[in-house]
DRENTOR-136376 format. One record per residue (C-alpha): residue number from 1; residue in three letters; x, y, z. Coordinates in Angstrom, 1 decimal, decimal comma. Each point is the difference from the previous one (the first is absolute). Layout:
<recs>
<rec nr="NUM" rest="ala" px="X" py="Y" pz="Z"/>
...
</recs>
This chain:
<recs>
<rec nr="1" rest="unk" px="123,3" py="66,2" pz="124,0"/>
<rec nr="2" rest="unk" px="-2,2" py="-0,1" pz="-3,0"/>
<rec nr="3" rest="unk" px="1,1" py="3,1" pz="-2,6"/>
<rec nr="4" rest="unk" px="-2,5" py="3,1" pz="-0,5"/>
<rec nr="5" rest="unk" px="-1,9" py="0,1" pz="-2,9"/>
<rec nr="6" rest="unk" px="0,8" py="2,5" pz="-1,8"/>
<rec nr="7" rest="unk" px="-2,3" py="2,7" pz="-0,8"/>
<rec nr="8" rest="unk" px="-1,4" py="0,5" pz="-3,8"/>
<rec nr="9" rest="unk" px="0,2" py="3,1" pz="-1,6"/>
<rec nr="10" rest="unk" px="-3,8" py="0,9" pz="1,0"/>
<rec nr="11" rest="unk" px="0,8" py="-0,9" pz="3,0"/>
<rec nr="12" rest="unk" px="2,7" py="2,4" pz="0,3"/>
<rec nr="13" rest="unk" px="-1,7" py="2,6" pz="-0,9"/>
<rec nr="14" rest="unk" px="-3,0" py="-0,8" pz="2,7"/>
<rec nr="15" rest="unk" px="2,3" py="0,1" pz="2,8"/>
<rec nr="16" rest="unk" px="2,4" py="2,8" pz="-0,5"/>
<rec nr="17" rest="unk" px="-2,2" py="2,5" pz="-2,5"/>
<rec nr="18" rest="unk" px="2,9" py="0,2" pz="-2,1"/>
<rec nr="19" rest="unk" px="0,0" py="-1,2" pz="-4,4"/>
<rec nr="20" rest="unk" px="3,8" py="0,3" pz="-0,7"/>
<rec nr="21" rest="unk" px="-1,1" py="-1,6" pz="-3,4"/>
<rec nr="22" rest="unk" px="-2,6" py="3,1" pz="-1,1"/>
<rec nr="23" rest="unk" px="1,9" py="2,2" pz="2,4"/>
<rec nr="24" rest="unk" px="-3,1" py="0,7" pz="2,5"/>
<rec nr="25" rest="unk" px="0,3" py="0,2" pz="3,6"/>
<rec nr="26" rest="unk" px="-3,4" py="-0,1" pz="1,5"/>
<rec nr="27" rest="unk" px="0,0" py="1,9" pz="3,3"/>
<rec nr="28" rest="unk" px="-1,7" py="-1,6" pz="3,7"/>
<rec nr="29" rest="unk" px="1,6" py="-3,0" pz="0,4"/>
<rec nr="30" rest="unk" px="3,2" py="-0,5" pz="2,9"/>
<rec nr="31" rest="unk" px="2,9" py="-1,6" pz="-0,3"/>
<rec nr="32" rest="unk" px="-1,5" py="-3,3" pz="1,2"/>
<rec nr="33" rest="unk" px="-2,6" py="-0,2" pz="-2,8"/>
<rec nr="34" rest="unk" px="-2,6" py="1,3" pz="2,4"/>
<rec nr="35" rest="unk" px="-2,3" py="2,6" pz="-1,3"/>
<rec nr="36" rest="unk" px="0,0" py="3,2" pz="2,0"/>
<rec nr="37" rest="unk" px="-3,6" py="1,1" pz="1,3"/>
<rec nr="38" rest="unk" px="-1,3" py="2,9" pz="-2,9"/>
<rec nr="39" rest="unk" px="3,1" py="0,0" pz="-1,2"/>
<rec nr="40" rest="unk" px="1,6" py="1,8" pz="2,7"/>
<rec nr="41" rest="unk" px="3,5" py="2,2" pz="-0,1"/>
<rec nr="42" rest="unk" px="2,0" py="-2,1" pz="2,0"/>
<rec nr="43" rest="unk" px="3,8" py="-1,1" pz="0,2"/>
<rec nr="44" rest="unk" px="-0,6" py="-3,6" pz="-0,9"/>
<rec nr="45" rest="unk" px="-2,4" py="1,0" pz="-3,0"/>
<rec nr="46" rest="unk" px="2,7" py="2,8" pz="-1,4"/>
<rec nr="47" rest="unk" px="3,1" py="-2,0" pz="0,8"/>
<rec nr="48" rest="unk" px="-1,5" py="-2,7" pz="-2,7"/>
<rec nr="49" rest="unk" px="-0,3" py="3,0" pz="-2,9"/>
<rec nr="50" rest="unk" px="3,1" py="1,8" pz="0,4"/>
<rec nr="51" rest="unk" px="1,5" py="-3,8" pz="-0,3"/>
<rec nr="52" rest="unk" px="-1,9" py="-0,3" pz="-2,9"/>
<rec nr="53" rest="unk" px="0,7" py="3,5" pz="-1,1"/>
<rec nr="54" rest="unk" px="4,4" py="-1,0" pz="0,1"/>
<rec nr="55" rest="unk" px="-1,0" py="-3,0" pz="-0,9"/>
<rec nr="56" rest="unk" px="-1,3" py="1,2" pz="-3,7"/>
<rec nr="57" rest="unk" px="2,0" py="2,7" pz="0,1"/>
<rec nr="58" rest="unk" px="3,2" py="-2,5" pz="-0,2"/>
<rec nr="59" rest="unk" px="-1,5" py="-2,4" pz="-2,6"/>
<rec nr="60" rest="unk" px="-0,5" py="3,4" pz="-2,3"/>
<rec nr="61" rest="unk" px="-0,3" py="3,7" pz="0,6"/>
<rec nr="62" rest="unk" px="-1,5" py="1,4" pz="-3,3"/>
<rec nr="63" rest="unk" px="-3,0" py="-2,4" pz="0,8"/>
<rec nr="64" rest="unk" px="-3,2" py="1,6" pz="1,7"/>
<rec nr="65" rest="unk" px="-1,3" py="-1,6" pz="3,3"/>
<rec nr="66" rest="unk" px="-3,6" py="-0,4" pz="1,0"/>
<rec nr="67" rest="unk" px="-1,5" py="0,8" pz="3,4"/>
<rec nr="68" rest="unk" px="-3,6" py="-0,7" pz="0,5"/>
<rec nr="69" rest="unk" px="-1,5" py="0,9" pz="3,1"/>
<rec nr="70" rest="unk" px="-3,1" py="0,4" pz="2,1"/>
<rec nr="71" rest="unk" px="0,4" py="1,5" pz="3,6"/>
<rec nr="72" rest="unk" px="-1,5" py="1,5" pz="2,9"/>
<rec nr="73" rest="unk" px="3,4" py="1,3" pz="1,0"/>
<rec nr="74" rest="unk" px="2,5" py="-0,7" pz="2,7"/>
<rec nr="75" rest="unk" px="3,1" py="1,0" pz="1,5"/>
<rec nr="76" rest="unk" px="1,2" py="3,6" pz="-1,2"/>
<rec nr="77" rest="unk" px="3,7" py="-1,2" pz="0,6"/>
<rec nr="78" rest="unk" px="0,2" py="-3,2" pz="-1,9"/>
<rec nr="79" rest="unk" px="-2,5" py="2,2" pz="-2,9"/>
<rec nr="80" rest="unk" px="3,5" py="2,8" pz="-0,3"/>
<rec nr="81" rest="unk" px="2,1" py="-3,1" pz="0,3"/>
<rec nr="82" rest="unk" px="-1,9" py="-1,6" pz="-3,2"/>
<rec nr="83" rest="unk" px="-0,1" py="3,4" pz="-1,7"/>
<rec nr="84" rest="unk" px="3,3" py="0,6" pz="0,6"/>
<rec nr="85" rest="unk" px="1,3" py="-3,4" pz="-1,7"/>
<rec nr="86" rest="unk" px="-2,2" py="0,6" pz="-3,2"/>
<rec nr="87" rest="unk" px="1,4" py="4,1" pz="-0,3"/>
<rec nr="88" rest="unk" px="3,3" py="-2,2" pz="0,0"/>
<rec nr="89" rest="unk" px="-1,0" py="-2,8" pz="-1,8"/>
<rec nr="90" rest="unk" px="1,5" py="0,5" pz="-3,8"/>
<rec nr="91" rest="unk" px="-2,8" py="-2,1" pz="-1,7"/>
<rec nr="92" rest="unk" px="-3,5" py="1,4" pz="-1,2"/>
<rec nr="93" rest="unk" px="-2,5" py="-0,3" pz="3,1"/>
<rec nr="94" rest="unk" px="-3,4" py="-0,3" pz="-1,1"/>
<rec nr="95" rest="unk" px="-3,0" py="-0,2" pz="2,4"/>
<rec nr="96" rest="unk" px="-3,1" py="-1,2" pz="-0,5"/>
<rec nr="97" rest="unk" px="-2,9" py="0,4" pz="2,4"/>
<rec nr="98" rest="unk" px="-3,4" py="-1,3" pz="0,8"/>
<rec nr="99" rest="unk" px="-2,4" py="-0,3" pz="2,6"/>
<rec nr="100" rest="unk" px="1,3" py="2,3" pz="3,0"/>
<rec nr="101" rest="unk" px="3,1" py="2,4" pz="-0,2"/>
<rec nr="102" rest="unk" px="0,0" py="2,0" pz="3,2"/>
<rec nr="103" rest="unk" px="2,3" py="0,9" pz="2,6"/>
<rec nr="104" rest="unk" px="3,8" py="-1,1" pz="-0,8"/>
<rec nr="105" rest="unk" px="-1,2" py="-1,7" pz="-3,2"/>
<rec nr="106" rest="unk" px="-1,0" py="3,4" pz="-1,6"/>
<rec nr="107" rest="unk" px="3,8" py="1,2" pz="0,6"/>
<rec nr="108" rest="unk" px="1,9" py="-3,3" pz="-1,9"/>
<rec nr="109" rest="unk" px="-2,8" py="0,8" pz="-2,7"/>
<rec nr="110" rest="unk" px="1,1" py="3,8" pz="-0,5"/>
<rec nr="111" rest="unk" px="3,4" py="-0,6" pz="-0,1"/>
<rec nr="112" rest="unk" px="-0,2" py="-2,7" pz="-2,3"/>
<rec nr="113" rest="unk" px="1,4" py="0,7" pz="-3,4"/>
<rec nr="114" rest="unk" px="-3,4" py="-0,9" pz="-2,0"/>
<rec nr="115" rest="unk" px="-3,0" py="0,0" pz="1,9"/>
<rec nr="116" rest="unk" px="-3,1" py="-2,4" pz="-0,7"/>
<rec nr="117" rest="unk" px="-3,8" py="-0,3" pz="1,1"/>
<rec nr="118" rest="unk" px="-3,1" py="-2,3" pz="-0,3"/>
<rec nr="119" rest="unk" px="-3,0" py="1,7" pz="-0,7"/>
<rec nr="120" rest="unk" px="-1,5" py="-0,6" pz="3,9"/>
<rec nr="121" rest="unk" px="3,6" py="0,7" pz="1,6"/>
<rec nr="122" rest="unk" px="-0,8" py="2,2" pz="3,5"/>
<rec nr="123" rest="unk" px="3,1" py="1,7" pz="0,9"/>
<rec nr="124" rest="unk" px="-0,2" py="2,2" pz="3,7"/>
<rec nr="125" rest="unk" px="2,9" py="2,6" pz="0,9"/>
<rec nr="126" rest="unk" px="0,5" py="1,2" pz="3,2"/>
<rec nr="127" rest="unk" px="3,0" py="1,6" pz="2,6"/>
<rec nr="128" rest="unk" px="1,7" py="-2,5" pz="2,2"/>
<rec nr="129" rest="unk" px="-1,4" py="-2,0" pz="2,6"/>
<rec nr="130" rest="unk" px="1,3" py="-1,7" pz="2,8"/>
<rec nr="131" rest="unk" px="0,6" py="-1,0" pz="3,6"/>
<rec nr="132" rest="unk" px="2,9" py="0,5" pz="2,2"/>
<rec nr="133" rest="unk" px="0,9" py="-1,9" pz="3,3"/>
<rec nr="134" rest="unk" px="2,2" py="1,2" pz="2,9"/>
<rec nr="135" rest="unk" px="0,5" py="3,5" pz="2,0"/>
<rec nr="136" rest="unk" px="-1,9" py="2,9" pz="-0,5"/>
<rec nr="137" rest="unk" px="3,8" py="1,5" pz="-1,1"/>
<rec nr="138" rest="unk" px="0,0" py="-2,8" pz="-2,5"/>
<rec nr="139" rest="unk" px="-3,0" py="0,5" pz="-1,6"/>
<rec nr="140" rest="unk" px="0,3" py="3,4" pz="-0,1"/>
<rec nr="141" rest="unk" px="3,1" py="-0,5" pz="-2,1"/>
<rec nr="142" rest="unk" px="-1,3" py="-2,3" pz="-2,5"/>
<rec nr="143" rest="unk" px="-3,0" py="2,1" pz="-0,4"/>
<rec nr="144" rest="unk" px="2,1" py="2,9" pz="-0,8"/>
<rec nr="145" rest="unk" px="2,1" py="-2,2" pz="-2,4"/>
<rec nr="146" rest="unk" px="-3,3" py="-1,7" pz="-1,6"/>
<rec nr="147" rest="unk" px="-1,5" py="3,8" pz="-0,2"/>
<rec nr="148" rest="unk" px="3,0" py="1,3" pz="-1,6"/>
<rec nr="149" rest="unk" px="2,6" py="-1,3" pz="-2,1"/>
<rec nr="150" rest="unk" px="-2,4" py="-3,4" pz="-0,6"/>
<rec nr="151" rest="unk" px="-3,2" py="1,9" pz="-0,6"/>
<rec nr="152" rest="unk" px="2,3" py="2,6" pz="-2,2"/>
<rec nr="153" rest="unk" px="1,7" py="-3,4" pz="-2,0"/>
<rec nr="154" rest="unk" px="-3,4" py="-1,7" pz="-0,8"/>
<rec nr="155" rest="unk" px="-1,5" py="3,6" pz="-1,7"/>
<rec nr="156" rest="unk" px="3,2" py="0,1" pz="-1,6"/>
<rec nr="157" rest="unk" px="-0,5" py="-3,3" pz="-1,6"/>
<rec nr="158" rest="unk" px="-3,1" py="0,7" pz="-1,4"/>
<rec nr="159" rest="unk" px="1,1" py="3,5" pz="-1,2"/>
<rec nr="160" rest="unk" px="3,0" py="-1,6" pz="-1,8"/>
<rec nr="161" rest="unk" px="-2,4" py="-2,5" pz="-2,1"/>
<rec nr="162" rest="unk" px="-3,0" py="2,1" pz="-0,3"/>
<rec nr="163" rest="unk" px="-1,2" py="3,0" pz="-1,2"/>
<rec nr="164" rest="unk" px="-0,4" py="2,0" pz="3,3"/>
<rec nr="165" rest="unk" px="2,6" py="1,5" pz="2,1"/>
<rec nr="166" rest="unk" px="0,3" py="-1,5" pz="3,9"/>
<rec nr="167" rest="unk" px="-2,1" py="2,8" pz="1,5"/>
<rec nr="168" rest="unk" px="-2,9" py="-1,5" pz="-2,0"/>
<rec nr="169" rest="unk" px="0,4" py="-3,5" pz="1,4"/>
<rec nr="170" rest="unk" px="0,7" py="1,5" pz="3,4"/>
<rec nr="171" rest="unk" px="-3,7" py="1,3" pz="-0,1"/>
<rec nr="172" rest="unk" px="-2,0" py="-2,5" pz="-1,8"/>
<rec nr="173" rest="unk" px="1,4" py="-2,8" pz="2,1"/>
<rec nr="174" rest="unk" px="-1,1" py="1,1" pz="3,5"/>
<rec nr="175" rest="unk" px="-3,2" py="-1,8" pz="-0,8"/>
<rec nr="176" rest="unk" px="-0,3" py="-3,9" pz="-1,6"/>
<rec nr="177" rest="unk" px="-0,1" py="1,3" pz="-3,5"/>
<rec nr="178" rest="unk" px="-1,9" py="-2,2" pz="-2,5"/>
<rec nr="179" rest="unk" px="0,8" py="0,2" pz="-4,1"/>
<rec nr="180" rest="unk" px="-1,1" py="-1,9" pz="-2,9"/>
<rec nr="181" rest="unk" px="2,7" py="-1,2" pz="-2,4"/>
<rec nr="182" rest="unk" px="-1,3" py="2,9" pz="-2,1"/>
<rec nr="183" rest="unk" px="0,6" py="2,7" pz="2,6"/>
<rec nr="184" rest="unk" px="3,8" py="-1,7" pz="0,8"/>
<rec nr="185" rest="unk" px="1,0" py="0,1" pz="-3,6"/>
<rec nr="186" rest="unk" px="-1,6" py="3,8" pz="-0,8"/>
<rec nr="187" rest="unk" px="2,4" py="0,5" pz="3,9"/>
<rec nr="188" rest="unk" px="3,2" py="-1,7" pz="-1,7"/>
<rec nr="189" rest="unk" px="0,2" py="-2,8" pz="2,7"/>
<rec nr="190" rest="unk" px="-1,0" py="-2,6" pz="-2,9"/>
<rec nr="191" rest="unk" px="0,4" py="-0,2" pz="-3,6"/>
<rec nr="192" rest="unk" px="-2,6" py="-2,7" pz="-1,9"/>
<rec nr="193" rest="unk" px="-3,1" py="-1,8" pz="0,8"/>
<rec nr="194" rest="unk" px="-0,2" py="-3,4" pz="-0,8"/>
<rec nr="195" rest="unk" px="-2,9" py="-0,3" pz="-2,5"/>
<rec nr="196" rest="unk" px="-2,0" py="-3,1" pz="0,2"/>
<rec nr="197" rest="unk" px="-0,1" py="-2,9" pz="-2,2"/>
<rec nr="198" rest="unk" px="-2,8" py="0,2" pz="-3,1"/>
<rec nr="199" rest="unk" px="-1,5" py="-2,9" pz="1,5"/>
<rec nr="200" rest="unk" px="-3,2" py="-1,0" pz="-2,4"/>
<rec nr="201" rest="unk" px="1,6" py="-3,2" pz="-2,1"/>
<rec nr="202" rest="unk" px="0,3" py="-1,1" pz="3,9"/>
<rec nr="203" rest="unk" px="-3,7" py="0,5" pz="0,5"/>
<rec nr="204" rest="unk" px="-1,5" py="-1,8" pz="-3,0"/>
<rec nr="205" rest="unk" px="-2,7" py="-1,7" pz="2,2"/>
<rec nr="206" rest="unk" px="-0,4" py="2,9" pz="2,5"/>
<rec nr="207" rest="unk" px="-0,7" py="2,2" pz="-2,7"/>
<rec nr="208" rest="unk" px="-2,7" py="-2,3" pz="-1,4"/>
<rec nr="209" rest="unk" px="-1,7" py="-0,6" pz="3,3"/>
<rec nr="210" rest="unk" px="-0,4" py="3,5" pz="0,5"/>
<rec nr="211" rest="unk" px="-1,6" py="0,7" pz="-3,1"/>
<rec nr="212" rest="unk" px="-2,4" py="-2,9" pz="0,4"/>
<rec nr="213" rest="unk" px="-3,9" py="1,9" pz="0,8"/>
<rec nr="214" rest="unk" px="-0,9" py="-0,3" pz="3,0"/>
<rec nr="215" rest="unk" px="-3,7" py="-0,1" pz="2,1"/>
<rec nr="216" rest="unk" px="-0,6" py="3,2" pz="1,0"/>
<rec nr="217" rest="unk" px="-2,6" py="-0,8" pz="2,3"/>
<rec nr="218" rest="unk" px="2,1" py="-1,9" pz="1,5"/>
<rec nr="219" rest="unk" px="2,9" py="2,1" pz="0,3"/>
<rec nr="220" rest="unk" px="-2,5" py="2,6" pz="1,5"/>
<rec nr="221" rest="unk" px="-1,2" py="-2,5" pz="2,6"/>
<rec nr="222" rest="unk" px="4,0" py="-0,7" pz="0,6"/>
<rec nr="223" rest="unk" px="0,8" py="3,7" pz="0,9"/>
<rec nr="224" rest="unk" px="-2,8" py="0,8" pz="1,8"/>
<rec nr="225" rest="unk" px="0,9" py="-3,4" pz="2,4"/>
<rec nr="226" rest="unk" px="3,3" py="1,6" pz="0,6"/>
<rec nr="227" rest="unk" px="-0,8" py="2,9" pz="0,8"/>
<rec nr="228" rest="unk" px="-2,2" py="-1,8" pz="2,5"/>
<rec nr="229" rest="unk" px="3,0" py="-2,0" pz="1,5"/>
<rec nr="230" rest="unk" px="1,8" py="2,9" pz="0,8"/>
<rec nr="231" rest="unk" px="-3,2" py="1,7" pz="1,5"/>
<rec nr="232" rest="unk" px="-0,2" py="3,0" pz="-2,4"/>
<rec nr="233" rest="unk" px="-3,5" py="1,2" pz="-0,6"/>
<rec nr="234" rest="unk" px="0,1" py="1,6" pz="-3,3"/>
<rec nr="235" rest="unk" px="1,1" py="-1,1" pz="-2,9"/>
<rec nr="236" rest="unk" px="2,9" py="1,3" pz="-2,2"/>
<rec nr="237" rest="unk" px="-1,0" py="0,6" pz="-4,2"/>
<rec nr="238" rest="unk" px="2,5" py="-2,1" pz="-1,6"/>
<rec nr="239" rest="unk" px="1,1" py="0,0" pz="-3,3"/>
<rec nr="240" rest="unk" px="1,9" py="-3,1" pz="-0,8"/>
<rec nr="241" rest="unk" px="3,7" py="0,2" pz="-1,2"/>
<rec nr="242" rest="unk" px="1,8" py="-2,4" pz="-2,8"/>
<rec nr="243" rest="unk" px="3,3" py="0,5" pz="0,8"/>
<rec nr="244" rest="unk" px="2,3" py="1,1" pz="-3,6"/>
<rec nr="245" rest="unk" px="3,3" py="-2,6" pz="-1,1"/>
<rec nr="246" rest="unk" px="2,8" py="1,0" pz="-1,7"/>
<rec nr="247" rest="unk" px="2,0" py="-1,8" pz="-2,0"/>
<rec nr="248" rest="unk" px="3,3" py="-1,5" pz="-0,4"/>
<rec nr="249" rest="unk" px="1,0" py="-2,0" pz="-2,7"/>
<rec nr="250" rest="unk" px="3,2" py="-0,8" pz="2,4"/>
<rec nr="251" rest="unk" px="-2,0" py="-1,4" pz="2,7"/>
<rec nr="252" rest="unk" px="-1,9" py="-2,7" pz="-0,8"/>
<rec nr="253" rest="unk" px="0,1" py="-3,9" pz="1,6"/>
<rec nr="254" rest="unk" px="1,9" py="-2,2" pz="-2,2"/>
<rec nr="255" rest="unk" px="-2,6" py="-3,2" pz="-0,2"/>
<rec nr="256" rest="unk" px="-3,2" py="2,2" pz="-0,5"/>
<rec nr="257" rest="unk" px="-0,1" py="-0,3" pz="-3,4"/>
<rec nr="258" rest="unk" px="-1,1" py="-3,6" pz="0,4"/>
<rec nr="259" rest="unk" px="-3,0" py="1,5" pz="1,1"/>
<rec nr="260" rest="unk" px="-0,8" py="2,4" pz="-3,2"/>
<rec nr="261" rest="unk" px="-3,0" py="-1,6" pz="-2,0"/>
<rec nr="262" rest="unk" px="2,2" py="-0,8" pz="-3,3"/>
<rec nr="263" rest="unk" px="3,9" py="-1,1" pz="0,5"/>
<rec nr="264" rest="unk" px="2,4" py="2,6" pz="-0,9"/>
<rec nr="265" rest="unk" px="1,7" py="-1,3" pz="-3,5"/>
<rec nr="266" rest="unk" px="3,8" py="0,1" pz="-0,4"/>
<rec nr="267" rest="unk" px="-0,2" py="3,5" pz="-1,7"/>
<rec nr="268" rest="unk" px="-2,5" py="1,6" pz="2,1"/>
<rec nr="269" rest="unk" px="0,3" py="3,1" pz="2,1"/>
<rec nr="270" rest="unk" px="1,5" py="0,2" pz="3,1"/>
<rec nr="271" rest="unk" px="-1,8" py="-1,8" pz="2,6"/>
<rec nr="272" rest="unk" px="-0,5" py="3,1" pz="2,2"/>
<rec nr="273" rest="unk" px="-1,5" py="1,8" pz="-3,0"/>
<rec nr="274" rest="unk" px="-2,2" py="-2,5" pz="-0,6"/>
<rec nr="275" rest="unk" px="-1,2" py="0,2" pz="4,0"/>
<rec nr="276" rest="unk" px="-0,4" py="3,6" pz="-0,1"/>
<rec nr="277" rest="unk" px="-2,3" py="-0,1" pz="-2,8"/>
<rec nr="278" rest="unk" px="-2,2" py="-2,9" pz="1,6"/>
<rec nr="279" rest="unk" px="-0,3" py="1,9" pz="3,3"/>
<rec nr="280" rest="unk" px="-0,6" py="3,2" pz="-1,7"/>
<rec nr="281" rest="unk" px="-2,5" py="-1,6" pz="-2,2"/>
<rec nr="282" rest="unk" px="-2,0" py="-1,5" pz="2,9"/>
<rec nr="283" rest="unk" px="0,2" py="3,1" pz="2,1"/>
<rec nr="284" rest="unk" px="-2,0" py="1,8" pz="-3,1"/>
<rec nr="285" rest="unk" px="-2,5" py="-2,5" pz="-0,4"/>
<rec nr="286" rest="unk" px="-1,1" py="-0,6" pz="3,6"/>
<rec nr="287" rest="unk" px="0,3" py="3,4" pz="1,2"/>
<rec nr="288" rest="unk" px="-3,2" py="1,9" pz="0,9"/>
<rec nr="289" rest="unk" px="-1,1" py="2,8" pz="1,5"/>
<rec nr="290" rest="unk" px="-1,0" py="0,2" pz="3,7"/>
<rec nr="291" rest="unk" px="-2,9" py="1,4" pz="1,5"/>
<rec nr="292" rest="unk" px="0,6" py="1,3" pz="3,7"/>
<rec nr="293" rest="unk" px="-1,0" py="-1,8" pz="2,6"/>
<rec nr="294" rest="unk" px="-1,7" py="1,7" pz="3,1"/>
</recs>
């Protein structure tokens, strides 16, 4: 029998979510390298980080670890048996989160030891859910145990790594509750947003384009046919918008400065500089003012 190839470092990482180089585990996928659907709570998809989790914890515990994670939610059991392995875990868990943290996933992110956000994160809170088969006996019994001591352990959880005691999470959770990364940092359930890259060396050309005059005549005849397509009979008074770039002299793309009009010289500025100024320069001179549009 022919031996398996063996899996490059990348390819690691794609099937089992987990960076043991940068220390990152990347939450959704199961044990088989399968990705779990919206990142679901499940026991294949935590079994794989709290292997990671020993797993870094073994190679060196003063080091931080990463979890990055977007999720609908999942199982509530295998979410306290994940929270319970990083309360335990002796290494710094850091979470990051983007996209969707609801359900389960807004748990893991409280009890995390530093919390993180994208600017568009949506994160939904709200009281345990779930189904029960069997005898009417039976389900009354795990009703009462889901009503009580579980209900009374996930408020607790959010009171321990928040700013609001459990009779506060008891209430606002009865209802899908909705909060901006903003609102779960002023609540204590986060800690930092991550702020965006200054992206305008990266949008050299864009910039230009955009500043370029246009035909408004034609732009005119270009709303009004939209507004057409969508069967809307009156039109909207527009005022066109040229989006402001900021700047980082960090961020730049190493080859563009083949593409500046005079070669940089061996003691010239830094390349980045010298792309900042060009963008900033044609932004100035091509930049006009707008009349509305109606």
């Amino acid at each position: 029998m022919a031996e398996k190839a063996k899996k490059t470092e990348f390819e690691e990482i794609l099937s089992h979510g987990v960076d043991f180089k940068n220390r990152r585990i990347y939450f959704g996928v199961d044990g088989d390298g399968e990705e779990v659907s919206g990142g679901e709570f499940s026991w294949e998809s935590v079994e794989v980080v709290i292997r990671a989790l020993h797993k870094m914890e073994s190679d060196y515990k003063h080091g931080p670890i990463e979890l990055h994670m977007s999720s609908y939610g999942g199982s509530t059991d295998e979410m306290l048996r994940l929270y319970d392995a990083i309360q335990d875990c002796n290494c710094q868990v850091k979470f990051y989160g983007s996209g969707k943290i609801m359900s389960a996933a807004a748990w893991i992110m409280a009890g995390c030891d530093e919390r993180y956000l994208t600017p568009n994160t949506q994160v939904m809170l709200h009281k345990w859910r779930g189904g029960t088969d069997g005898t009417e006996t039976d389900t009354k019994i795990e009703m009462d145990h889901c009503g009580g001591w579980l209900t009374d352990k996930l408020n607790e959880i959010f009171a321990d790594n928040s700013r609001f005691p459990p009779e506060f999470w008891e209430e606002v959770t009865k209802r899908d509750l909705y909060l901006t990364p903003e609102e779960c940092i002023l609540l204590g359930l986060a800690d930092f947003i991550i702020p965006p890259k200054k992206r305008g060396n990266l949008r050299r050309k864009r910039i230009a384009a955009m500043n370029k005059s246009i035909d408004k005549g034609e732009m005119r005849k270009l709303v009004n046919d939209i507004n057409k397509r969508i069967h809307r009979g009156k039109n909207l008074k527009i005022e066109l918008n040229i989006p402001d770039e900021e700047f980082d002299k960090n961020v730049f793309v190493d080859d563009a400065v083949r593409m500046v009009d005079e070669p940089l010289k061996k003691d010239a500025q830094d390349p980045s500089d010298q792309l900042e100024l060009e963008c900033d320069k044609s932004s100035a001179d091509n930049s006009t003012d707008l009349d509305s549009l109606e």
